[in-house]
N, C-alpha and C positions, 0 to 999 in steps of 0.2 A: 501527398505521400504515395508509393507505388506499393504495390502488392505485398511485398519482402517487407515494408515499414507497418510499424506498430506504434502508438501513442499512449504510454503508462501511465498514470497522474498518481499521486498519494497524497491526501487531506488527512491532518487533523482534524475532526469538527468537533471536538470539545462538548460532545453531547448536545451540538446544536447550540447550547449558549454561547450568545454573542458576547462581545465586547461592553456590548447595553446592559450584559447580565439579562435578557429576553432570551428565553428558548423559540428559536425560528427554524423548524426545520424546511420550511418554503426555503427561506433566505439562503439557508446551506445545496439545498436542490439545484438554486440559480446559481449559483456559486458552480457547482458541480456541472450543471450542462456549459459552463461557457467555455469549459478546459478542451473541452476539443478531443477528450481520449478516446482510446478505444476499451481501455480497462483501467480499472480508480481502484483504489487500493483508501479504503476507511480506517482511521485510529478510534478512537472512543465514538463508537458509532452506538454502543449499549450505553444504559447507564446503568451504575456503580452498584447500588443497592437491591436487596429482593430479589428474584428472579433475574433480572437486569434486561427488562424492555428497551427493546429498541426505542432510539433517540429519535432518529431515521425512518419514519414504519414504512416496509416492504410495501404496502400499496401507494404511499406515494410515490417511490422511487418507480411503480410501476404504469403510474399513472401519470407521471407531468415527464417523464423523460423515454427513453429508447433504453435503458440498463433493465438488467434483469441480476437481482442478488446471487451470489452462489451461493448455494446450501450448505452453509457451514453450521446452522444451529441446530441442536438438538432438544430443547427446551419449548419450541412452538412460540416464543418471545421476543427473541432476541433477532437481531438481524447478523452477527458476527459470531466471532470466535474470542473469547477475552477481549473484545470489542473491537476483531479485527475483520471489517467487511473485505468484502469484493464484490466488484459491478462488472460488468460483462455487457457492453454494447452489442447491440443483434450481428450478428455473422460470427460471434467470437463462440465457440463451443468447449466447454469443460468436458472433458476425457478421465478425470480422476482429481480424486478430493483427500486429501490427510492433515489432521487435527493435530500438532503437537503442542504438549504443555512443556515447558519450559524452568528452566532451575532459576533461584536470584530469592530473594527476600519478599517479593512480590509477586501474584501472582500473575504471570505473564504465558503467551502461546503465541504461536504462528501458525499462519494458514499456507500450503502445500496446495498448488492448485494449478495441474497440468490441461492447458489449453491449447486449441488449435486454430487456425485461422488464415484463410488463404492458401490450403495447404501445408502450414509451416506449423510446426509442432514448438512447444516453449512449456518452460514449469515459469509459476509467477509465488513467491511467496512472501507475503504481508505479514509483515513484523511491528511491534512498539515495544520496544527495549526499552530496560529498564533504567530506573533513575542513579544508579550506581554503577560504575565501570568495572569491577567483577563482578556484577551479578550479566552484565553486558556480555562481558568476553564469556561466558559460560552457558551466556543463550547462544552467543554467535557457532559455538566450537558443539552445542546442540544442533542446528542446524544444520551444519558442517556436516556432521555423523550421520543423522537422519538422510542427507541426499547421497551418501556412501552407497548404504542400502538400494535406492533407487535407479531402476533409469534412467541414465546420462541424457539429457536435454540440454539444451540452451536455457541458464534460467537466471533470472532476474530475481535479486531479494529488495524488494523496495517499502519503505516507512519510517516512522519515526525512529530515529535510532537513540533519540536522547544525548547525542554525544555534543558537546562544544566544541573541542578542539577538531583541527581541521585534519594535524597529520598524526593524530593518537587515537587510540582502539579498537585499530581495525585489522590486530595482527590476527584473529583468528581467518580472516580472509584474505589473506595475504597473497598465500599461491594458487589460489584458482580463483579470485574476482579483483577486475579494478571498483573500486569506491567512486560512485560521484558524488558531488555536493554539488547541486545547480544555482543556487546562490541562498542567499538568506531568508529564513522562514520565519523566526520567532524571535520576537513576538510582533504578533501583525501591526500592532501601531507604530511600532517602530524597530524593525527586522534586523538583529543584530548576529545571532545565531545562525547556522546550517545544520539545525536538528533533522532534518527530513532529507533523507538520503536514498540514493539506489546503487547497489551492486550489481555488474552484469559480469558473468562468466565467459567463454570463450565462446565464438558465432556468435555473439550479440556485438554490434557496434550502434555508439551513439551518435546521430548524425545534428542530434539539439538537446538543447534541454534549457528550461529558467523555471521562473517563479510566478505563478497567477496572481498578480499584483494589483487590485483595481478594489477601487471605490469600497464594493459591496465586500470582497474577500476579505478587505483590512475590519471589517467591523462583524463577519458572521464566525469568527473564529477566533480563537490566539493565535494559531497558526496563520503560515500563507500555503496554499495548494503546490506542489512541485510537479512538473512536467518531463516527458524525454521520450522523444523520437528514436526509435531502438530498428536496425535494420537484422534482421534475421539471416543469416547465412549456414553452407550447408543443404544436404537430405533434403525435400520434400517430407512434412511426414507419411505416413503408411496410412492406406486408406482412402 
């Protein structure tokens, strides 16, 4: 990949438990270093209950691979945000961090998390949408509003979006991202769905994208890990 190219991934890890029903966060880690990215985007990276300790702990992630968490939690437990991480392979730098909670029947958030790298400035925001398509389209059009407010970047919304259908509820992003589905995620035994999606807005082109398919990925998750090669166009950023 050349300078302007960036490699996104976003996992499910199901809080580490595998398909065995085994909590293995080793097995998820392997999983995660073989994607090749430059920034991984975590769904249920906490778990559920109490406090909601990380699945994931921060020093593994710091110790067996080259990621570094972003700082989304503010608990001193968790690794995420509503158990939405972000990894950050060395040279990639965060420039700005914002937390939003989210509308739906469940409680759900996304992580806002403007990064630089190579010169090239991008917002990345990790999302797990909820199990119902209005409470979906009402996080989506949250979103939506939130980056109003913001700084115009190049930005990508990449995660579980929950949705089955291939050409339904994705009207809240309609005029300012295309949607991709890079092929089937769920369920990892046997991959029928495109629950795991990325939206890229304008200056982002995708030059690849599939499914991290292999042995180890079908048995340390429900999910499968999703990939995309994103070329960045446009400004250098400043600085």
């Amino acid at each position: 990949m050349n300078n302007d190219t960036l490699r996104l991934a976003s996992y499910n890890i199901r809080k580490c438990v595998g398909l065995d029903l085994k909590r293995a966060p080793g097995r998820v880690m392997d999983v995660i270093n073989g994607i090749g990215a430059d920034v991984i985007v975590l769904q249920e990276a906490d778990k559920r209950l109490g406090p909601r300790p990380a699945a994931l702990p921060a020093q593994m992630i710091e110790a067996h691979s080259d990621f570094t968490p972003v700082a989304l939690d503010d608990s001193g437990v968790s690794l995420g945000f509503h158990g939405n991480a972000v990894l950050m392979r060395e040279g990639t730098h965060v420039t700005a961090i914002e937390r939003l909670d989210l509308p739906g029947l469940e409680p759900r958030g996304a992580a806002l998390v403007d990064i630089a790298r190579n010169g090239r400035a991008m917002r990345v925001v990790a999302v797990h949408l909820g199990l119902l398509r209005r409470s979906r389209q009402h996080q989506l059009a949250a979103i939506r509003a939130a980056l109003s407010h913001k700084t115009p970047l190049p930005t990508v919304i990449l995660g579980d979006f929950n949705e089955w259908s291939r050409d339904r509820g994705m009207a809240p992003l309609a005029d300012a991202f295309t949607v991709h589905a890079p092929g089937s995620s769920f369920h990892a035994s046997r991959p029928v769905a495109a629950l795991d999606r990325i939206a890229l807005s304008d200056r982002l082109a995708l030059r690849d994208a599939g499914v991290a398919e292999t042995a180890l990925s079908r048995r340390a998750s429900d999910h499968l890990p999703i990939w995309a090669d994103l070329e960045i166009s446009g400004a250098p950023a400043a600085g």
